[in-house]
C-alpha positions as CSV (number, residue, x, y, z in Angstrom):
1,X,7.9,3.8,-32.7
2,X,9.1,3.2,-36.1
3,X,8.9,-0.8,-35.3
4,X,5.2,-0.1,-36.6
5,X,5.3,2.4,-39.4
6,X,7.8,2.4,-42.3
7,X,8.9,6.1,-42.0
8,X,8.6,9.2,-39.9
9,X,6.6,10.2,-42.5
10,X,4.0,7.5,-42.2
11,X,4.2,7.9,-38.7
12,X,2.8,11.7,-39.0
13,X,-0.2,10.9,-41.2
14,X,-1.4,8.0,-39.1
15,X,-1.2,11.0,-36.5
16,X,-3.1,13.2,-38.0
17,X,-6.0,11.0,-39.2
18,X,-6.1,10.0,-35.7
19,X,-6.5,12.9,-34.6
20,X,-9.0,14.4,-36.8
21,X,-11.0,11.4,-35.9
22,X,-11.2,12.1,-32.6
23,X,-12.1,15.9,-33.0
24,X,-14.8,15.7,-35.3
25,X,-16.4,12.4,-33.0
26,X,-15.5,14.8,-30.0
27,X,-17.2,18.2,-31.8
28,X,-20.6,15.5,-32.9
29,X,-21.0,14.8,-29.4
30,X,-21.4,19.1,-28.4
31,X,-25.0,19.6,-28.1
32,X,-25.0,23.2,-26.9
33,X,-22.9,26.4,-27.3
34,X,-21.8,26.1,-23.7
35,X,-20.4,22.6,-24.3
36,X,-19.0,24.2,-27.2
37,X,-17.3,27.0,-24.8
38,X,-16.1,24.4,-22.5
39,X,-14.5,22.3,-25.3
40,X,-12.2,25.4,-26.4
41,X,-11.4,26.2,-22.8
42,X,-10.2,22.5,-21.8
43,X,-7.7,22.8,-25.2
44,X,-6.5,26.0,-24.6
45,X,-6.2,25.4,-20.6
46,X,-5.7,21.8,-20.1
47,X,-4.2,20.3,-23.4
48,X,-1.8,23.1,-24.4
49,X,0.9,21.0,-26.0
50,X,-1.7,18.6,-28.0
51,X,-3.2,22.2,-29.2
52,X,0.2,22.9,-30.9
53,X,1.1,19.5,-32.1
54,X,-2.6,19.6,-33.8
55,X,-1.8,22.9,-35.7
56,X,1.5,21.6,-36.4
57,X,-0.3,18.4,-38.0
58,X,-2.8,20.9,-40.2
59,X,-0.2,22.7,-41.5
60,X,1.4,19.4,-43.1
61,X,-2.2,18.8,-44.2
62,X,-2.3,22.2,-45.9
63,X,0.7,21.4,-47.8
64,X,0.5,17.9,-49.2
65,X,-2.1,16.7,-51.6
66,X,-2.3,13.3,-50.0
67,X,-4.1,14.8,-46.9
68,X,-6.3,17.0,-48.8
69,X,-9.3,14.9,-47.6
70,X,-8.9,15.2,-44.0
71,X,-8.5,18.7,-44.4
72,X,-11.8,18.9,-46.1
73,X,-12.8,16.2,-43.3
74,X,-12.5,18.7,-40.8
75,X,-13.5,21.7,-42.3
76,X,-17.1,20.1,-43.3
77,X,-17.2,18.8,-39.2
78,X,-17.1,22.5,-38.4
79,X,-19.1,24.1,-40.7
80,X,-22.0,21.5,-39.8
81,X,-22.2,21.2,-36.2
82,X,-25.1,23.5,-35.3
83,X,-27.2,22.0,-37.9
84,X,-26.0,18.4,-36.2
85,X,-27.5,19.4,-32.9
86,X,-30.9,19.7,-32.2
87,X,-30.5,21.8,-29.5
88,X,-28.7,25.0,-31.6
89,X,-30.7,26.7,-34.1
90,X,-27.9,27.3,-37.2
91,X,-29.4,31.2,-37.6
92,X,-29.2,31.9,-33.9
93,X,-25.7,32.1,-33.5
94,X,-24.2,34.6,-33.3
95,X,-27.1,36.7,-32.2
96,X,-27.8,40.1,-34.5
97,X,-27.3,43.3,-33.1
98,X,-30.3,45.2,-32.6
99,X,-29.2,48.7,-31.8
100,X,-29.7,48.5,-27.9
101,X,-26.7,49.1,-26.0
102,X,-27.6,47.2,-23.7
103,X,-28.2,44.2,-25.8
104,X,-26.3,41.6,-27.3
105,X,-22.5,43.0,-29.1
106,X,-22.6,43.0,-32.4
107,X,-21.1,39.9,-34.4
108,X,-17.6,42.5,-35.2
109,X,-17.7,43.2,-31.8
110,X,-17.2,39.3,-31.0
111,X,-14.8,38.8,-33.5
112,X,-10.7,38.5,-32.5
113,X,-8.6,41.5,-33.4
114,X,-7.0,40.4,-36.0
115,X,-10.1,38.9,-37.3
116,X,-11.7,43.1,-36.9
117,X,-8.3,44.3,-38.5
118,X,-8.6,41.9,-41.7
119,X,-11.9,43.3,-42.1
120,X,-11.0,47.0,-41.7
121,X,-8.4,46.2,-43.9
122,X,-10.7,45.1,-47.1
123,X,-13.3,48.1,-46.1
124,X,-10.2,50.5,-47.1
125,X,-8.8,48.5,-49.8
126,X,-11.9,47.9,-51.6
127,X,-10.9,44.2,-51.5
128,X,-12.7,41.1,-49.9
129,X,-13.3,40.2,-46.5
130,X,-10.6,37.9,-46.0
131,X,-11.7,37.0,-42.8
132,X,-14.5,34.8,-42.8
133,X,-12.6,32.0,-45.0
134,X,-12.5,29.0,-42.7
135,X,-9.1,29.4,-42.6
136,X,-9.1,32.5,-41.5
137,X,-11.4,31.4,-38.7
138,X,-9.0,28.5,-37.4
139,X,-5.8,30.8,-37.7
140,X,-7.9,33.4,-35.5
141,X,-8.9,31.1,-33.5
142,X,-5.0,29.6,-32.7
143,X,-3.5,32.8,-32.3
144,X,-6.1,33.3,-29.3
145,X,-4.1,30.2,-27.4
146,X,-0.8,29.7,-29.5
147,X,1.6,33.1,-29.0
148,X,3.6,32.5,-32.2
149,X,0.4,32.2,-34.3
150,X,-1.0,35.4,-32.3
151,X,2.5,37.2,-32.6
152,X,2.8,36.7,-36.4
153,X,-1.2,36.9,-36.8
154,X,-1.0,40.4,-34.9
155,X,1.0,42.1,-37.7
156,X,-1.7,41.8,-40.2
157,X,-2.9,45.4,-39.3
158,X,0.1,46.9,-38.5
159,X,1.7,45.9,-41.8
160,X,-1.4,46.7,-44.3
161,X,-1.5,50.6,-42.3
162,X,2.6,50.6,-43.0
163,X,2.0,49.9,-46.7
164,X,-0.9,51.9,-47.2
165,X,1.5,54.8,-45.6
166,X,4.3,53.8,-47.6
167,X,2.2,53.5,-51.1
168,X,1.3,57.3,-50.8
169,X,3.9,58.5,-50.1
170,X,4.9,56.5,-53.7
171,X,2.5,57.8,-55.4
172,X,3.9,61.1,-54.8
173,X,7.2,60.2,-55.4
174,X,8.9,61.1,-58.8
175,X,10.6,57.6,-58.6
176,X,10.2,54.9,-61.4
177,X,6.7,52.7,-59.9
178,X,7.0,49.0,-58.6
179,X,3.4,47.6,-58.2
180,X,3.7,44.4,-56.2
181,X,0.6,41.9,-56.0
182,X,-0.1,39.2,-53.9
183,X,-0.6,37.8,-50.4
184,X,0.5,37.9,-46.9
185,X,3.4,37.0,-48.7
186,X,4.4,40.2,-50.0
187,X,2.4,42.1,-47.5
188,X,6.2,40.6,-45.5
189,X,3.8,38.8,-42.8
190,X,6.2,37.1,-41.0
191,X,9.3,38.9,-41.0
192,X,10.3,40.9,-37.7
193,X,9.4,44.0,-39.7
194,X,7.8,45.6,-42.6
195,X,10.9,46.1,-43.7
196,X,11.9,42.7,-43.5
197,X,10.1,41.1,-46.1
198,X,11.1,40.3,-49.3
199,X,10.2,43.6,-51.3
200,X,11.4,46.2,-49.4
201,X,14.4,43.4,-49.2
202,X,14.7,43.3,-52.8
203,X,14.4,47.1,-53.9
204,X,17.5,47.8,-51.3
205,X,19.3,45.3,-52.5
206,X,19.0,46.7,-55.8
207,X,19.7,50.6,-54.7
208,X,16.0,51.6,-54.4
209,X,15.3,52.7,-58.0
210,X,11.7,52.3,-57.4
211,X,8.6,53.9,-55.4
212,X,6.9,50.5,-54.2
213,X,2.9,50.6,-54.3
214,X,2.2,47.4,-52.7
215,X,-1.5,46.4,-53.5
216,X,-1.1,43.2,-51.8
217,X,-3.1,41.9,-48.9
218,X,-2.7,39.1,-46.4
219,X,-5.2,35.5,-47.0
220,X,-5.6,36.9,-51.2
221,X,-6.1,34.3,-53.6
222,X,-5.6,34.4,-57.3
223,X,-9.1,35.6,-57.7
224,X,-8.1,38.3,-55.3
225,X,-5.1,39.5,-57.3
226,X,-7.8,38.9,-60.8
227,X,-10.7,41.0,-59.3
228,X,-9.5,43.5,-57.0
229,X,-5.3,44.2,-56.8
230,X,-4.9,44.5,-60.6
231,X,-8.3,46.9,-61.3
232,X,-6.3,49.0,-58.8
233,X,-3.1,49.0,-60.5
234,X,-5.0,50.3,-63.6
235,X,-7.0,53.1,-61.6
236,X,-3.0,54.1,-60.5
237,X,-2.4,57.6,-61.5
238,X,0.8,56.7,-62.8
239,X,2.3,53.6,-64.7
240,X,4.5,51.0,-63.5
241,X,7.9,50.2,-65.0
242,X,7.6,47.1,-63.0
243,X,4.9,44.4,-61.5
244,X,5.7,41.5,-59.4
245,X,2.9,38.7,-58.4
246,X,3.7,36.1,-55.6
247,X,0.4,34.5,-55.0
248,X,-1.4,30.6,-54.8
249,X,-0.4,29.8,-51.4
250,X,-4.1,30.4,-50.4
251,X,-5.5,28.3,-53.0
252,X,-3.7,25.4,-52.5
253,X,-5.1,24.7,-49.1
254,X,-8.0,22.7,-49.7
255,X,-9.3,20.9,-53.6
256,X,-12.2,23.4,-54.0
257,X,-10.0,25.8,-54.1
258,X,-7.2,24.8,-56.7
259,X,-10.0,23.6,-59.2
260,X,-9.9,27.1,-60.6
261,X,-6.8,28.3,-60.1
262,X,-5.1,27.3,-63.9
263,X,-8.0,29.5,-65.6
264,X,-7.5,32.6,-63.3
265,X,-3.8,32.3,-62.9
266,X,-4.3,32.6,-67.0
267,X,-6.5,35.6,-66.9
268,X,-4.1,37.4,-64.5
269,X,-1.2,36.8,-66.7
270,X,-3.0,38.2,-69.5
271,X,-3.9,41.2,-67.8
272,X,0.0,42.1,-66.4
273,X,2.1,44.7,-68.7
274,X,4.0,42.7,-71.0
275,X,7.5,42.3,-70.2
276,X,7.8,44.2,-67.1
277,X,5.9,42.1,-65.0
278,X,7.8,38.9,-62.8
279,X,5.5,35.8,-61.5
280,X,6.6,33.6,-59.4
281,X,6.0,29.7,-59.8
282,X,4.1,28.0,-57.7
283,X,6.1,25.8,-55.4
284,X,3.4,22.7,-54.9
285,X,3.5,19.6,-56.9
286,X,-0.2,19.5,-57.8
287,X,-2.0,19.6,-61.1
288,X,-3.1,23.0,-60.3
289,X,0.0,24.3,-59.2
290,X,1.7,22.1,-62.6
291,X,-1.1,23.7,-64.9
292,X,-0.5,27.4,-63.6
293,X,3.3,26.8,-63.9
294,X,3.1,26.0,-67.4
295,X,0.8,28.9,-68.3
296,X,3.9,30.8,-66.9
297,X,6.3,29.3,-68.5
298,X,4.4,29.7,-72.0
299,X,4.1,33.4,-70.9
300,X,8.1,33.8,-70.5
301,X,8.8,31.8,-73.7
302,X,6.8,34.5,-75.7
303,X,8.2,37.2,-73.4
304,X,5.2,38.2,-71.7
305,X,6.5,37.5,-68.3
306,X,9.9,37.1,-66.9
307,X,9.6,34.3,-64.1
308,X,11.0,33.8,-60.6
309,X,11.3,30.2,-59.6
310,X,10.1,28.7,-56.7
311,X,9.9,25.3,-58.0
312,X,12.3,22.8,-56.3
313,X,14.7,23.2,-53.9
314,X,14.8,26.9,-54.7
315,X,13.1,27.8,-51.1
316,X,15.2,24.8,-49.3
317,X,16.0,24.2,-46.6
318,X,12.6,25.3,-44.3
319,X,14.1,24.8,-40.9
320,X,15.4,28.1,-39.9
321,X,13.0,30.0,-42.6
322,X,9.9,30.0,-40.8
323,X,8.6,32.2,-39.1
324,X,7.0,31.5,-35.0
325,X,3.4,30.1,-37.2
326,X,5.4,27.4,-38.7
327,X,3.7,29.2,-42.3
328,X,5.0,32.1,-43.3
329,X,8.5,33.1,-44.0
330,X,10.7,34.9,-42.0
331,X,13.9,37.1,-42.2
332,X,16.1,34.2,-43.5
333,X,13.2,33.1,-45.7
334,X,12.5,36.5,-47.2
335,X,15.9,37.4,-47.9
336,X,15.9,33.8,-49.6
337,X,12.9,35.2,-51.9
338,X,14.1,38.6,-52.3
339,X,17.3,36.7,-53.9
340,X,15.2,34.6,-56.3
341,X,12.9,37.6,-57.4
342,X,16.3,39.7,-58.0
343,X,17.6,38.6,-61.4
344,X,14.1,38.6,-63.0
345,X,13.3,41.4,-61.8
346,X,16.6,43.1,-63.2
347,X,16.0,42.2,-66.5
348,X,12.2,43.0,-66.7
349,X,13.4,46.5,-65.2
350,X,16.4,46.6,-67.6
351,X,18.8,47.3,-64.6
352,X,21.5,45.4,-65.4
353,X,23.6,43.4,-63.2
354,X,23.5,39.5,-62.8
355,X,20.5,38.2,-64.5
């Protein structure tokens, strides 16, 4: 094969254009919601193994800047079908509850549990509903057919109740207060328990000096963190010696997205406690991720921020770290971020030990 393409590499993106080709020509030719139905049963039924090397092949869209386009590609092929077909009115679908019970269910009721769950989630959080990103939308519709994506998907419920357990009984505690913000990142999405992911990770590591109130919450953006996890750190009933953010994998997925991530990522650091508060970089090459970076580093230079790095080959090597959605972490990668996250967050908690 790599008689006709220079590199492995190459190889992969002529794959995935291909391939994104053929789905959106293959979703312009649907005319009806039942062709649409049949089209998702022959890839989850009949083409099992093309279904997971096409979610493989989005996920190295997701992460490289070069792709961004066919990313968008597809996402603007899904989000315009109905109005493409004459045949599907775009307001009739899905069809609106009217109260009857014998009637059509109601759109939550259609939607995959861990679709429901997100949604839950943000009711009792206060937060948005994470669930209708398009993103959201592909992952839920994955885990229905891939069982690593449903596996890892699945503990988006479990590990928001586990926090919002664990947070009161923080509040309550007499313990010095760790406020961590984020995404499904430090939610520990991923790891083969709550107790795997890097935070709880990191405050054994260190003894467990502190009562962790984890405000984070899976698919949040910087926005997220801006508008809804840091008004709740300030409505806390009690201080926090320490705040951590891990956030911008989210953002980075499509262009839209990033163009306002430098500006937010610089009201967010503005708004953190100075000097006992850790950021971590952002680990993408981009001029958004390069332009949020160095609002960070500016921030630790005047001592606003102390800074865990993710840059480089600080989260290297992948293979191994990954958990069964080829996305998120898990145990090896955690305890990989727990380890960069633990000298900052030493000295902005004045614990001594290595720094």
């Amino acid at each position: 094969m790599l008689y006709y393409f220079a590199s492995v590499d190459d190889l992969l993106v002529t794959a995935l254009r291909e391939v994104n080709e053929r789905y959106c020509a293959e979703l312009a030719a649907i005319r009806d919601v039942d062709g649409l139905t049949a089209h998702v049963v022959r890839y989850a039924e009949q083409d099992r193994f093309l279904l997971i090397a096409e979610y493989e092949l989005w996920l190295l869209a997701a992460r490289r800047d070069d792709l961004c386009d066919e990313l968008t590609g597809w996402t603007a092929s899904c989000r315009t079908w109905p109005s493409a077909s004459p045949r599907v009115a775009p307001t009739a679908w899905p069809p609106r509850s009217t109260g009857s019970t014998s009637g059509p269910r109601s759109r939550e009721s259609t939607l995959p549990r861990s679709a429901r769950s997100s949604r839950m989630h943000s009711e009792r959080s206060g937060g948005p509903d994470l669930s209708r990103t398009w993103s959201g939308r592909l992952l839920d519709v994955a885990a229905a057919v891939l069982p690593g994506v449903r596996r890892v998907r699945g503990q988006k419920e479990s590990f928001a109740q586990a926090w919002e357990d664990a947070n009161r009984a923080a509040l309550a505690s007499d313990r010095p207060l760790w406020v961590a913000l984020g995404d499904s990142m430090t939610q520990g999405i991923g790891a083969a328990s709550v107790e795997g992911g890097w935070v709880p990770r990191l405050n054994a590591l260190l003894g467990e000096p502190f009562a962790v109130v984890n405000l984070s919450a899976s698919g949040a953006r910087v926005a997220d963190v801006l508008e809804h996890q840091l008004p709740r750190m300030r409505a806390l009933s009690a201080s926090p010696v320490l705040v951590t953010v891990l956030v911008g994998a989210n953002d980075m997925l499509t262009r839209g997205r990033r163009r306002a991530v430098p500006d937010r990522f610089g009201r967010v650091l503005e708004q953190l406690p100075p000097g006992r508060s850790v950021v971590a970089t952002l680990p993408r090459r981009n001029a958004a991720a390069r332009a949020a970076n160095a609002l960070i580093d500016a921030a630790a230079g005047d001592g606003r921020v102390h800074v865990a790095e993710l840059r480089g080959p600080a989260l290297s090597p992948i293979r191994g770290s990954l958990a069964d959605d080829w996305f998120h972490p898990n145990d090896v990668g955690y305890a990989r971020i727990a380890g960069l996250f633990e000298a900052p967050v030493r000295a902005a908690a004045r614990l001594g030990g290595p720094v």
